[in-house]
C-alpha positions as CSV (number, residue, x, y, z in Angstrom):
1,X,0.0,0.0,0.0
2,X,0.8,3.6,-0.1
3,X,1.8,4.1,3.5
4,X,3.5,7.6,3.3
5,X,0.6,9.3,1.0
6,X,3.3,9.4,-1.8
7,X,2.1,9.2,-5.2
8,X,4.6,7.6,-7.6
9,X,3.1,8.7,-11.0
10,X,2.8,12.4,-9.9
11,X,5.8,14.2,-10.7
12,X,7.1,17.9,-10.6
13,X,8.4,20.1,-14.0
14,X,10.0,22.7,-14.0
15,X,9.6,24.7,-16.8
16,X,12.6,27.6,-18.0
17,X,11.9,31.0,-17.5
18,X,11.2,32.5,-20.5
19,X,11.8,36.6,-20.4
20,X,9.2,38.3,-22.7
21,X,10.3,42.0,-23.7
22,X,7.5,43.6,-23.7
23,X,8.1,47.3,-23.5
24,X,7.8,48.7,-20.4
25,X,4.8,51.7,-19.4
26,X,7.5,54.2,-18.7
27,X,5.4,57.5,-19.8
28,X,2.8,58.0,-17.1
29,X,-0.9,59.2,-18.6
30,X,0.6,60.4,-21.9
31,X,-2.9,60.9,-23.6
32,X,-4.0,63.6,-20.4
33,X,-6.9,61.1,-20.1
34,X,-5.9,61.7,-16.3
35,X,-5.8,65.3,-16.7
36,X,-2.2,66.6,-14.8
37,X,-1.9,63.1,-13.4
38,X,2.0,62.6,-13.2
39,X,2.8,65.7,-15.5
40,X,4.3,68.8,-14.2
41,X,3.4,72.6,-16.1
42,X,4.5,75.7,-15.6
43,X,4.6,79.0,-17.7
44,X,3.8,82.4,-19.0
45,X,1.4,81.0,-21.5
46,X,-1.5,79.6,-20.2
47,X,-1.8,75.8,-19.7
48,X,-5.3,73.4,-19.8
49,X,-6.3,69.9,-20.2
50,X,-9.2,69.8,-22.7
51,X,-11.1,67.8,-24.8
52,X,-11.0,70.5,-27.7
53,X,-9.0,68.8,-29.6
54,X,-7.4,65.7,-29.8
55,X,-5.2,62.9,-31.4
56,X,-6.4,59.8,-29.7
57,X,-8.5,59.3,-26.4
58,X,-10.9,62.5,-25.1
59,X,-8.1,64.8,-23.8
60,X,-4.7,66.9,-24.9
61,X,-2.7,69.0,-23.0
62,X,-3.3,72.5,-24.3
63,X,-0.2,74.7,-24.4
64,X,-0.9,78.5,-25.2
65,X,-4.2,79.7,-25.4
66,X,-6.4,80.8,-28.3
67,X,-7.8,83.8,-27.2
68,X,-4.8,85.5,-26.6
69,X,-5.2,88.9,-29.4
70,X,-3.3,89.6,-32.1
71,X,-1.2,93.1,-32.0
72,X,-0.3,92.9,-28.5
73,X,-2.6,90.5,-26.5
74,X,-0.2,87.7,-26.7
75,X,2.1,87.4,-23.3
76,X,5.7,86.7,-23.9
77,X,6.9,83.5,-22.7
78,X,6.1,79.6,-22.9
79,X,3.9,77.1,-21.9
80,X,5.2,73.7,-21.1
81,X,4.4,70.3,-19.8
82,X,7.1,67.6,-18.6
83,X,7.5,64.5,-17.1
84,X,10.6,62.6,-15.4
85,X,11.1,59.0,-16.6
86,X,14.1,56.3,-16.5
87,X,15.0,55.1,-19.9
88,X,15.5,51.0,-19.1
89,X,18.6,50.1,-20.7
90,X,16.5,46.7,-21.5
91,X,14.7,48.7,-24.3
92,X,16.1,48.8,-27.6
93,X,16.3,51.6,-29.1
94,X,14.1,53.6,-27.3
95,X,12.1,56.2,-29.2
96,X,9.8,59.2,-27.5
97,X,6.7,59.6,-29.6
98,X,3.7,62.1,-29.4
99,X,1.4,63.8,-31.3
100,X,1.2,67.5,-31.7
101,X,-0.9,70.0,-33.2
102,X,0.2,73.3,-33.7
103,X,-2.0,76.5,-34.4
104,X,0.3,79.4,-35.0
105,X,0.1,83.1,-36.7
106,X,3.6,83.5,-36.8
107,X,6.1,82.1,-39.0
108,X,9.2,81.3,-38.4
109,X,11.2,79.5,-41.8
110,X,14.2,78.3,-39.8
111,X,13.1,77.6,-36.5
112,X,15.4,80.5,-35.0
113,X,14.4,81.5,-31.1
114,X,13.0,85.1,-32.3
115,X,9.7,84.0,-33.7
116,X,6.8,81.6,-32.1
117,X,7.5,77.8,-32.1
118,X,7.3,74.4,-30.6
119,X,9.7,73.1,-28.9
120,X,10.7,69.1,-27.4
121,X,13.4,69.1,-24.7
122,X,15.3,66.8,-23.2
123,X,16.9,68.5,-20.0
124,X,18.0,71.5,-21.4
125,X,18.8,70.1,-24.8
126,X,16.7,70.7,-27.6
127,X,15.7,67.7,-29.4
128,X,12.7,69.2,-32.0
129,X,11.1,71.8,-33.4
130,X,8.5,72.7,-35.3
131,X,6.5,76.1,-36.7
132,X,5.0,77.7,-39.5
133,X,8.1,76.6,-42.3
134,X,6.1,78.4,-45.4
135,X,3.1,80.3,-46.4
136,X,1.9,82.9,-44.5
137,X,1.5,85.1,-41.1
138,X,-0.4,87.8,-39.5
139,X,-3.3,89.0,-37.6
140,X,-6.0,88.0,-39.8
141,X,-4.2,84.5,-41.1
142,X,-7.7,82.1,-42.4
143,X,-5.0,79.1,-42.2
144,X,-3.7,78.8,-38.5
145,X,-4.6,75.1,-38.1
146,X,-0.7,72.9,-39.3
147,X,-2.9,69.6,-38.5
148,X,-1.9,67.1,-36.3
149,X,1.5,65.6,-36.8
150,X,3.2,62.8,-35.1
151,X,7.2,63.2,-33.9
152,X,9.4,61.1,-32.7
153,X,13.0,61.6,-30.6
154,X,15.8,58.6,-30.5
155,X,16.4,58.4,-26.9
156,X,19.3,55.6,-27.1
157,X,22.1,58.1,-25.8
158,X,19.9,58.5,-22.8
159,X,19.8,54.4,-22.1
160,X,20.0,53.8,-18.1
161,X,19.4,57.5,-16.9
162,X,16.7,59.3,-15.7
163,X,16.1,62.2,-17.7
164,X,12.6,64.9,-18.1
165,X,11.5,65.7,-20.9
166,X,9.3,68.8,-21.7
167,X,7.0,69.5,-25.0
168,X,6.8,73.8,-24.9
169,X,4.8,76.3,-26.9
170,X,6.8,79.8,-26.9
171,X,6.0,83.1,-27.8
172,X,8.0,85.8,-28.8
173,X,7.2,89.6,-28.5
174,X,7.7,90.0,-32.2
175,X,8.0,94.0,-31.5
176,X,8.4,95.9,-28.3
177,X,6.7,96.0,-26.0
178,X,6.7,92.7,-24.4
179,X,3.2,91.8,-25.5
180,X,3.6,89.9,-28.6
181,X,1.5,90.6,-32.1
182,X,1.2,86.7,-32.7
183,X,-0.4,84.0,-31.0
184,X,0.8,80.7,-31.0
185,X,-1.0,77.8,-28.8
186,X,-0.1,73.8,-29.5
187,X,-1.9,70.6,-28.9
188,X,0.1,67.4,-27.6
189,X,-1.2,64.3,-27.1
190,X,-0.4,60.4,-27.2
191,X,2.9,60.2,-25.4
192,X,4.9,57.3,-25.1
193,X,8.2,55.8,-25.1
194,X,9.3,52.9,-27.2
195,X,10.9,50.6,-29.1
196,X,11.6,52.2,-32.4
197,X,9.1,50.5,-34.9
198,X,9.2,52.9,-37.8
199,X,6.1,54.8,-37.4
């Protein structure tokens, strides 16, 4: 008989561990479906969460503010929004993606720091910009909408560290005095940090 309660045909398997890479959540609430929920903003510009306009979910982090005036309504300064991650050196080749819509009466060809743009920083590093490239500006501008876009930042060099980075609408005066002549607001929305895959 079985006198110990042993059971000869049951026996134990170990299986291997198998390590799936699946890429980690390391943006925190990056469609503002949350509202401020793990961002930080700051800024002359005014800052919102709204559901206005956006890319993908029911919210985007407004940066600027429409109803600023033309011909010197518009307050000097930025508007920003960031957010302090670690960059898992497990990832390869990790890439910062988001979705940004900018609506601008200002143009600025080559993206120099004396006319109205968006700006993606990585500490104090600049890692993108966009404006107005072409066309027109002014006051009474019918086209201000530059559609939604999608950009993307290679974060490899940053593999390991902890870093912020920070999306920022800024405004210049255009002419003295500090009120600006040209308002410039920008959407963001869908934030995230992966693998590169292209898109």
């Amino acid at each position: 008989g079985n006198t110990f309660g042993v059971v000869p045909s049951k026996r134990v398997v170990y299986l291997p561990v198998v390590t799936m890479n699946y890429p980690p959540i390391i943006i925190f609430n990056g469609g503002f479906e949350d509202r401020w929920t793990g961002w930080r903003h700051d800024g002359e510009l005014a800052q919102a969460v709204t559901s206005a306009n956006w890319s993908s979910g029911n919210f985007s982090a407004l940066l600027g503010d429409p109803n600023y005036e033309c011909a010197g309504g518009v307050p000097a300064g930025s508007a920003w929004v960031e957010q302090t991650v670690v960059i898992p050196s497990s990832v390869t080749s990790p890439t910062l993606y988001f979705r940004y819509n900018i609506f601008t009466q200002d143009k600025n060809p080559f993206l120099q720091d004396e006319y109205d743009r968006f700006d993606v920083k990585v500490g104090n590093t600049l890692v993108f910009s966009d404006a107005r490239r072409t066309g027109q500006y002014g006051c009474t501008l019918a086209d201000l909408d530059l559609q939604w876009k999608g950009g993307k930042v290679d974060l490899s060099a940053y593999s390991g560290q902890q870093i912020t980075i920070r999306f920022e609408n800024r405004s210049t005066s255009d002419y003295e005095p500090a009120f600006g002549w040209y308002n410039t607001w920008t959407f963001v929305d869908n934030v995230r940090i992966e693998p590169a895959n292209g898109w």
